[in-house]
MILO-535265 format. One line per field, with one value per residue: residue number from 0; z, x, y of N, C-alpha, C, CB in turn. Coordinates in steps of 0.05 Angstrom, whole numbers, always signed. Glycine has a CB too. Layout:
<recs>
k	NUM:...
n.z	Z:...
n.x	X:...
n.y	Y:...
ca.z	Z:...
ca.x	X:...
ca.y	Y:...
c.z	Z:...
c.x	X:...
c.y	Y:...
cb.z	Z:...
cb.x	X:...
cb.y	Y:...
</recs>
This chain:
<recs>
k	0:1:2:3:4:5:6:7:8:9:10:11:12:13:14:15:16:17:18:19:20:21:22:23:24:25:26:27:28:29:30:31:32:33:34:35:36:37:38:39:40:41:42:43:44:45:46:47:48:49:50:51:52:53:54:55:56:57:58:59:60:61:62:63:64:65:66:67:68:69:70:71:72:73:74:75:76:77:78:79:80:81:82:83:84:85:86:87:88:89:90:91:92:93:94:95:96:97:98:99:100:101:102:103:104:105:106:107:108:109:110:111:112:113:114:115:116:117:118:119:120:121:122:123:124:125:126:127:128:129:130:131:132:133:134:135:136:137:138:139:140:141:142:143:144:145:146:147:148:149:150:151:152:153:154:155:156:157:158:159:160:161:162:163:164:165:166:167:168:169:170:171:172:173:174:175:176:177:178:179:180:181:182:183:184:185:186:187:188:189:190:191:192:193:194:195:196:197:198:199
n.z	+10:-71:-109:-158:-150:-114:-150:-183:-143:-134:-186:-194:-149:-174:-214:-185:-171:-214:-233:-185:-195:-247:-268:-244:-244:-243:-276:-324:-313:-276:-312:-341:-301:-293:-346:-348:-299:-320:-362:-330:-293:-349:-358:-310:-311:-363:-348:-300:-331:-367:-323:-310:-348:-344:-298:-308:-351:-320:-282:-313:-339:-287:-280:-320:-315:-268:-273:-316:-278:-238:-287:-290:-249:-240:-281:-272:-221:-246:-272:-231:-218:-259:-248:-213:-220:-268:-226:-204:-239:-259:-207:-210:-256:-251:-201:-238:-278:-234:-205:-253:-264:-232:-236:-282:-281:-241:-272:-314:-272:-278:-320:-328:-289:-310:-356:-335:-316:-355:-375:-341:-345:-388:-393:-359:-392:-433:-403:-382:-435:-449:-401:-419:-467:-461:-397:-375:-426:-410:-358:-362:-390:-343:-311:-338:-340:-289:-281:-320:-287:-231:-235:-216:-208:-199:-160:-166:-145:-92:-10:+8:+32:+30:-7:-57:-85:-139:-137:-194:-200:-221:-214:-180:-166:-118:-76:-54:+6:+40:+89:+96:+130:+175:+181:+165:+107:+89:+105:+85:+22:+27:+32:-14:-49:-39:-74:-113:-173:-165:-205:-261
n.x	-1084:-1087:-1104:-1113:-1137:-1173:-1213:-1214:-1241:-1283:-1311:-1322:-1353:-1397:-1412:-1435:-1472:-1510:-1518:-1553:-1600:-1621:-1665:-1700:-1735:-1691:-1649:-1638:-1634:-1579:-1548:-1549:-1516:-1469:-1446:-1434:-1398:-1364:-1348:-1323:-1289:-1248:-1237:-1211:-1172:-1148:-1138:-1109:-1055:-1038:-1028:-995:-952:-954:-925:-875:-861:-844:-808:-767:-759:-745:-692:-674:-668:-641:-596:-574:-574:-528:-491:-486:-472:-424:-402:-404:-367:-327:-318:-314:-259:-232:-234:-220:-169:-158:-164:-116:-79:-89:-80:-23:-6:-22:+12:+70:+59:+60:+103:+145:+129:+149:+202:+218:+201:+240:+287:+273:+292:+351:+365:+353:+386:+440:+432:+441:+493:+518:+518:+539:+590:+611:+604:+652:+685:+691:+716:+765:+787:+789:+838:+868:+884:+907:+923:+950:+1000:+1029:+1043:+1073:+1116:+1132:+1147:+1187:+1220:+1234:+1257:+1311:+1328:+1342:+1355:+1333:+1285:+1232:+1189:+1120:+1086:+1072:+1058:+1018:+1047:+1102:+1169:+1199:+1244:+1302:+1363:+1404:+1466:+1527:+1569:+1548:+1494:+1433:+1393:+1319:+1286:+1237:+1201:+1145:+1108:+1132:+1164:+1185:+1155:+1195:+1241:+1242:+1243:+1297:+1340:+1323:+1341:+1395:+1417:+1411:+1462:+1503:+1546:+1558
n.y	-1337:-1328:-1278:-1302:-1349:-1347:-1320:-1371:-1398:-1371:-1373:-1436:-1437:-1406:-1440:-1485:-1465:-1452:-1510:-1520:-1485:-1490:-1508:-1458:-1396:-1364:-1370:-1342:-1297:-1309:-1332:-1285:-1248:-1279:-1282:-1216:-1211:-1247:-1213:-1169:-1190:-1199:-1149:-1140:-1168:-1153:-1091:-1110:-1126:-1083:-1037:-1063:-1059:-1006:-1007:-1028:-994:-956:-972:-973:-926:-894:-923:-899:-863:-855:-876:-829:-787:-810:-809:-749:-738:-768:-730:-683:-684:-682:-640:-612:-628:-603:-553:-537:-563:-520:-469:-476:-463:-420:-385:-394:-378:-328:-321:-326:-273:-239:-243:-237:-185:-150:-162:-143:-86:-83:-92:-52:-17:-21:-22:+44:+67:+48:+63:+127:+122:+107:+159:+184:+167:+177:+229:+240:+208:+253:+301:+277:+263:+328:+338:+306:+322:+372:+378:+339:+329:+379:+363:+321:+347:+383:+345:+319:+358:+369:+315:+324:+359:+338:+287:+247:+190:+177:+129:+108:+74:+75:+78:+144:+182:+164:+179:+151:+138:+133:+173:+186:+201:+228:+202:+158:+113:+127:+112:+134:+146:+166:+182:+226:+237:+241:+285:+350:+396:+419:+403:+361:+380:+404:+371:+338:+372:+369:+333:+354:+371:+425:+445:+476
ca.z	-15:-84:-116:-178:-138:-105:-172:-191:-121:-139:-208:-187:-134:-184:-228:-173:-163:-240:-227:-176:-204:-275:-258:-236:-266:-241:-286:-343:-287:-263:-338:-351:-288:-302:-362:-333:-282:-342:-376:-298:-302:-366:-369:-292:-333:-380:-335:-294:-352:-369:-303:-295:-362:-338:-275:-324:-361:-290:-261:-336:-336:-257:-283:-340:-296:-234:-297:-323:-250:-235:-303:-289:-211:-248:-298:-247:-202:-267:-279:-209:-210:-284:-249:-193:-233:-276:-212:-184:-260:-251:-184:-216:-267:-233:-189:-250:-279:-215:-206:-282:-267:-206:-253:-312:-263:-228:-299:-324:-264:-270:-353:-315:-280:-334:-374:-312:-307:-381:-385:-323:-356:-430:-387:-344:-416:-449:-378:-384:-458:-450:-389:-427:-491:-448:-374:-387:-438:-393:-336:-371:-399:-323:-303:-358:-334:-262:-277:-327:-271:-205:-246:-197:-224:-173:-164:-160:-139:-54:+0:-5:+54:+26:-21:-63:-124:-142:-151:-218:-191:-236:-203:-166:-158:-91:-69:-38:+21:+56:+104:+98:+152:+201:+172:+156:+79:+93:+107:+55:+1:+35:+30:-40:-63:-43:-99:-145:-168:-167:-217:-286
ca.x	-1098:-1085:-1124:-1123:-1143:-1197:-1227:-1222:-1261:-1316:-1321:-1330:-1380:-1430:-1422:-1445:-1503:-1517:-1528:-1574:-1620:-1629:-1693:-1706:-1743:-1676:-1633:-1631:-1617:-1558:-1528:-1534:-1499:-1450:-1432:-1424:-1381:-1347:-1332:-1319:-1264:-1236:-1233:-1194:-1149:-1128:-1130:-1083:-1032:-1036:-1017:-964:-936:-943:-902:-858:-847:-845:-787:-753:-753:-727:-667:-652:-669:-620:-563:-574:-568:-500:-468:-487:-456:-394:-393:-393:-347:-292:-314:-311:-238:-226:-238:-192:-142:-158:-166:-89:-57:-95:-62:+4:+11:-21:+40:+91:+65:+71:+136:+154:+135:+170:+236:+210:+202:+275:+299:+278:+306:+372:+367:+351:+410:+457:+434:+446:+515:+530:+517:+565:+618:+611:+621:+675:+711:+697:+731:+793:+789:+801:+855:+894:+897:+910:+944:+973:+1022:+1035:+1049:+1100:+1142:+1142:+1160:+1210:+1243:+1246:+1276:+1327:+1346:+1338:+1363:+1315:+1263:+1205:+1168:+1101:+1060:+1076:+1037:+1018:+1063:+1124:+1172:+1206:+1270:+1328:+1382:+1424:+1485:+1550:+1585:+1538:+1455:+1426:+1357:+1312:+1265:+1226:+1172:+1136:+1091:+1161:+1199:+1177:+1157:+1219:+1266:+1239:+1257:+1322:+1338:+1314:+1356:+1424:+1416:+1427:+1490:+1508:+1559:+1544
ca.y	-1344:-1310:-1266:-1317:-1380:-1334:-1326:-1390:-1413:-1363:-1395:-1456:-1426:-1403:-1466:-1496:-1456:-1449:-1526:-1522:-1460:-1492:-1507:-1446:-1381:-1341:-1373:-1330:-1273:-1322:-1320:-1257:-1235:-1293:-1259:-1188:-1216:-1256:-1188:-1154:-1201:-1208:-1127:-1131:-1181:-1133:-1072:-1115:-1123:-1048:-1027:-1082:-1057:-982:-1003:-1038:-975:-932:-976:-971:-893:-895:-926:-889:-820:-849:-881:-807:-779:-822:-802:-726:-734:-767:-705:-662:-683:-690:-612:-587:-628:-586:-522:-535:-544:-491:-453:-477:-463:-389:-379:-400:-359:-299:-314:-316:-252:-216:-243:-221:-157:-144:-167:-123:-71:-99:-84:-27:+13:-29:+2:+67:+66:+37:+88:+150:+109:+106:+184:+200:+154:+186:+264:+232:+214:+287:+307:+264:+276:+345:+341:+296:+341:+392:+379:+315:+341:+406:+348:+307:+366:+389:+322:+308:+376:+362:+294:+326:+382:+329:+268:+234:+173:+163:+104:+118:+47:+67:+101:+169:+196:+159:+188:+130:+138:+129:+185:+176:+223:+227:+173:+138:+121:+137:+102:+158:+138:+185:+192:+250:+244:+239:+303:+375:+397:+446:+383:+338:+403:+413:+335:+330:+399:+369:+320:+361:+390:+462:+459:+484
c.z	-35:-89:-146:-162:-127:-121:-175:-172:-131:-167:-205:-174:-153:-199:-215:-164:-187:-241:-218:-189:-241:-270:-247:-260:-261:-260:-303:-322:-285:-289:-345:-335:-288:-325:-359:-317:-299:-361:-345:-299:-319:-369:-336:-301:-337:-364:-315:-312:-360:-354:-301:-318:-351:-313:-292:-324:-346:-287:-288:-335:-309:-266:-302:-327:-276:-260:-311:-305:-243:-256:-302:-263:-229:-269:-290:-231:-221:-276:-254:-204:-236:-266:-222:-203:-250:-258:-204:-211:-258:-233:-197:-237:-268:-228:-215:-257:-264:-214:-238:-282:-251:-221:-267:-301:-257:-251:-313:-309:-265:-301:-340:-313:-295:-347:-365:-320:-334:-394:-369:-343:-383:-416:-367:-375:-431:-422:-376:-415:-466:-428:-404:-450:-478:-421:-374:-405:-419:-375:-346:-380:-370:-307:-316:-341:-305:-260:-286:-308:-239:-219:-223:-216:-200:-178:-151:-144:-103:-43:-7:+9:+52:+5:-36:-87:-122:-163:-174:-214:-221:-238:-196:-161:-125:-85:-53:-27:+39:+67:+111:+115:+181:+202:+162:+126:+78:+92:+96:+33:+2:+22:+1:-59:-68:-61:-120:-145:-178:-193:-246:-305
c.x	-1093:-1109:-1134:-1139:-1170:-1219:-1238:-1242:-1287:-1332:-1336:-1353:-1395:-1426:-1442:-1469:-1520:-1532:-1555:-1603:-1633:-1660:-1717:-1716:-1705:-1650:-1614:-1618:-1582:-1540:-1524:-1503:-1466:-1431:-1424:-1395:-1355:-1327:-1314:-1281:-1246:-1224:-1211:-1168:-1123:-1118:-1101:-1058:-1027:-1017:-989:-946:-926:-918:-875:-839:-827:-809:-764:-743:-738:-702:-657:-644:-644:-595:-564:-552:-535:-476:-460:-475:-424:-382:-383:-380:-317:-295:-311:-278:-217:-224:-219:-168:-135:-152:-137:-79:-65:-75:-33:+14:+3:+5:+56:+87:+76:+98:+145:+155:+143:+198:+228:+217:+236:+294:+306:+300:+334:+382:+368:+386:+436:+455:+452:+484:+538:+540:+544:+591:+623:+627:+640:+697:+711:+715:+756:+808:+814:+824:+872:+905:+903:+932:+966:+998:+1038:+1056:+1071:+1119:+1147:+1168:+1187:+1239:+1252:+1264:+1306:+1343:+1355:+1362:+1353:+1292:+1253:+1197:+1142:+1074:+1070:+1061:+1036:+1033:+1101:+1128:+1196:+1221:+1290:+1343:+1415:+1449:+1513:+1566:+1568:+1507:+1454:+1395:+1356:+1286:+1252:+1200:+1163:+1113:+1113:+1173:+1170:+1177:+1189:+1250:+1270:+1254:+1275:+1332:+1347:+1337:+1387:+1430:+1422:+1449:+1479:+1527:+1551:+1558
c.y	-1321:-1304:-1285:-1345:-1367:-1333:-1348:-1414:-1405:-1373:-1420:-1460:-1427:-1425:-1476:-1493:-1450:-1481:-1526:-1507:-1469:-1491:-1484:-1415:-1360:-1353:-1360:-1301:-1282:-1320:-1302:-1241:-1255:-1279:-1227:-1200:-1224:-1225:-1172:-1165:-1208:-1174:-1122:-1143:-1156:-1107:-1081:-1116:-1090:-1047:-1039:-1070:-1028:-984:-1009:-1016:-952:-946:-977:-948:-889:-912:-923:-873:-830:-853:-851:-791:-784:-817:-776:-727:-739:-747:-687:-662:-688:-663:-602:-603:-608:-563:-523:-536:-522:-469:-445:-469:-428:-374:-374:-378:-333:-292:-308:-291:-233:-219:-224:-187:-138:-137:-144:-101:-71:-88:-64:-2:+1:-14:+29:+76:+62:+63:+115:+139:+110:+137:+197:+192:+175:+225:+262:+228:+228:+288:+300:+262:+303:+352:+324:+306:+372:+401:+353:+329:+362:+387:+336:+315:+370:+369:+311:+335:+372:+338:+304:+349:+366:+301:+241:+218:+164:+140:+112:+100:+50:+87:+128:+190:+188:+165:+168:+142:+134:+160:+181:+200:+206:+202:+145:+145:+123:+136:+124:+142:+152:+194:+216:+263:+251:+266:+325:+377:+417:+432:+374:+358:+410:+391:+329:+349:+389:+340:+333:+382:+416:+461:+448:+478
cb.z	-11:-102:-118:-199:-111:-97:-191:-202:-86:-139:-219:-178:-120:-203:-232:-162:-145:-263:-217:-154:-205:-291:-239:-217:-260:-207:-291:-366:-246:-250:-357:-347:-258:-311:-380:-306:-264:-365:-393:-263:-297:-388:-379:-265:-370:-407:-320:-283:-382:-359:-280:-296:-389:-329:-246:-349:-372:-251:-238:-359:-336:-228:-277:-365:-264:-194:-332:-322:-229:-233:-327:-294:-173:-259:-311:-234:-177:-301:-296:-174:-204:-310:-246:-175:-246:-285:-195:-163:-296:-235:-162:-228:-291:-204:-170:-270:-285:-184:-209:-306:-273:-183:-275:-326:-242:-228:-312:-324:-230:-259:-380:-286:-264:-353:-377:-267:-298:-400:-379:-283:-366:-458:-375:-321:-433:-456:-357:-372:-458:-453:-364:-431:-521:-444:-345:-411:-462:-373:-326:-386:-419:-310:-305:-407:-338:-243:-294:-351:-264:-192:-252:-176:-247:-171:-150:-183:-160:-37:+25:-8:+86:+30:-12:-66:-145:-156:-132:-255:-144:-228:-174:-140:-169:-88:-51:-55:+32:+49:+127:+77:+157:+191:+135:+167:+63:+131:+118:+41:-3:+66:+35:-45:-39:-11:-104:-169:-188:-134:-208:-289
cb.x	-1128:-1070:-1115:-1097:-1118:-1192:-1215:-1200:-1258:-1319:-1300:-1315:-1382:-1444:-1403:-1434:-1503:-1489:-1515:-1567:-1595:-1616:-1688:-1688:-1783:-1669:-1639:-1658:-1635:-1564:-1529:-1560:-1516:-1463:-1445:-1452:-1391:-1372:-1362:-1347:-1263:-1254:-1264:-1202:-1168:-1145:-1157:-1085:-1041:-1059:-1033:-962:-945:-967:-906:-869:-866:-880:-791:-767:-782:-745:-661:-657:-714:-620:-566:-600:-589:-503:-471:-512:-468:-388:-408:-402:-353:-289:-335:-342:-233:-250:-275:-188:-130:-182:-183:-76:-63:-120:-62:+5:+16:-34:+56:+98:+53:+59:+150:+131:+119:+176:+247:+178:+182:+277:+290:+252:+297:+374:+333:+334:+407:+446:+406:+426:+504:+507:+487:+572:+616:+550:+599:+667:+719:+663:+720:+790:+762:+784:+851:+893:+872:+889:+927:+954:+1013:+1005:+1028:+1100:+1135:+1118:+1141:+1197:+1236:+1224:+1266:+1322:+1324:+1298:+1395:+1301:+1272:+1175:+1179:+1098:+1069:+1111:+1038:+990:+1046:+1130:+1172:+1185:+1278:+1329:+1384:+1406:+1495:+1565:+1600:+1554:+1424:+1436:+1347:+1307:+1271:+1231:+1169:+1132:+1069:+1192:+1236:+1193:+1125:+1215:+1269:+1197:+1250:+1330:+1302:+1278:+1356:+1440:+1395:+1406:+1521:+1528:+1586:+1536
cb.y	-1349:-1312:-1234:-1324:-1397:-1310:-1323:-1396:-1404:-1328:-1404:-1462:-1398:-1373:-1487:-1497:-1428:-1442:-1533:-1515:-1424:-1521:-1521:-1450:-1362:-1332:-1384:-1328:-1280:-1352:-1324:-1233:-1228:-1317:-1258:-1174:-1235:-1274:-1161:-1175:-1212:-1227:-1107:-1139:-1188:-1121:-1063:-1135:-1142:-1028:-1029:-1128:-1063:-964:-1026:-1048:-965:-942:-1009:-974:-872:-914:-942:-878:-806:-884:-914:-799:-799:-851:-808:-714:-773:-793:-694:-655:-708:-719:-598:-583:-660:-585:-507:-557:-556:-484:-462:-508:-486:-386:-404:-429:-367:-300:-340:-330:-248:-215:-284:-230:-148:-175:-199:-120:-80:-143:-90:-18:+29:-61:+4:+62:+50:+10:+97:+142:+78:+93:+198:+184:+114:+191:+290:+200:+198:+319:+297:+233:+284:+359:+338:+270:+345:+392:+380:+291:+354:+425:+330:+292:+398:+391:+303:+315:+405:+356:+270:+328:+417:+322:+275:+257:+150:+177:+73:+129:-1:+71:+105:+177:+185:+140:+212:+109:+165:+95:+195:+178:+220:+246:+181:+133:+89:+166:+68:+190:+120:+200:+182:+254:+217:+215:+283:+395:+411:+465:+367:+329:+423:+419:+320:+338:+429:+370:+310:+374:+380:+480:+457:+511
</recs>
């Protein structure tokens, strides 16, 4: 049984006993408390609607607060996937700098070096500079005179123990081949001597 149909039994009840009691001195008793009861219930009425609206309101706010809740979970799980990648693009180009400055590093000493390298070369050509304004000339008068007294032309592109030319004699040339690791410096200079003429 509801609670409205329950009412409307006990209604009916005191009619029924409002009937009987007319007659009676308790009547005016019986209306008054009729009317109390009348207000009793007209004010649980309303108190019921209240409440039903406060729940109303209650189960209104519970699903803004959870649709709040569920947009703040999906915020947060699209910033904690932001900060991962932030986190992995960090990592990354941590790594490139270090790399970079490994190379940079890699670099400078390879400038270093270049430089060290640039300096030898520069006092390697003062060095050959000054032997070639200097022994060079000396060297090719020597050489010019040994040819014009030997009449001998070396070739110079063969090992360093072979002695390679050709003798330009009066009559006739005369290839010269001579291993000088085989033969005494005493033989080779003997050898070499009877190339050239004696007569003046």
């Amino acid at each position: 049984m509801t609670e409205s149909s329950g009412v409307e039994v006990f209604i009916e009840t005191e009619e029924s006993m409002i009937q009987l009691l007319k007659s009676s001195k308790a009547v005016d008793k019986l209306l008054m408390l009729r009317e109390k009861q009348q207000c009793f219930f007209d004010q649980h009425l309303e108190t019921k609607k209240i409440i039903t609206q406060m729940l109303n309101d209650v189960v209104q706010c519970e699903e803004k607060v959870g649709q709040k809740l569920l947009d703040m979970e999906v915020q947060k799980s699209q910033a904690d996937g932001d900060l991962d990648s932030l986190e992995q693009d960090l990592q990354q180009c941590t790594a490139r700098s270090q790399t970079m400055d490994s190379e940079l590093q890699f670099l400078q000493r390879e400038l270093e070096s270049l430089r060290e390298s640039e300096q030898q070369l520069q006092t390697l050509q003062e060095e050959v500079n000054e032997d070639t304004t200097e022994v060079i000339p000396s060297a090719i008068y020597v050489a010019q005179l040994y040819h014009k007294v030997t009449k001998i032309k070396w070739e110079y592109d063969v090992e360093p123990h072979i002695l390679r030319g050709v003798h330009y004699g009066a009559d006739l040339a005369t290839p010269i081949n001579i291993n000088t690791s085989m033969r005494s410096r005493c033989s080779v200079s003997d050898e070499l001597w009877n190339f050239v003429s004696t007569e003046w």
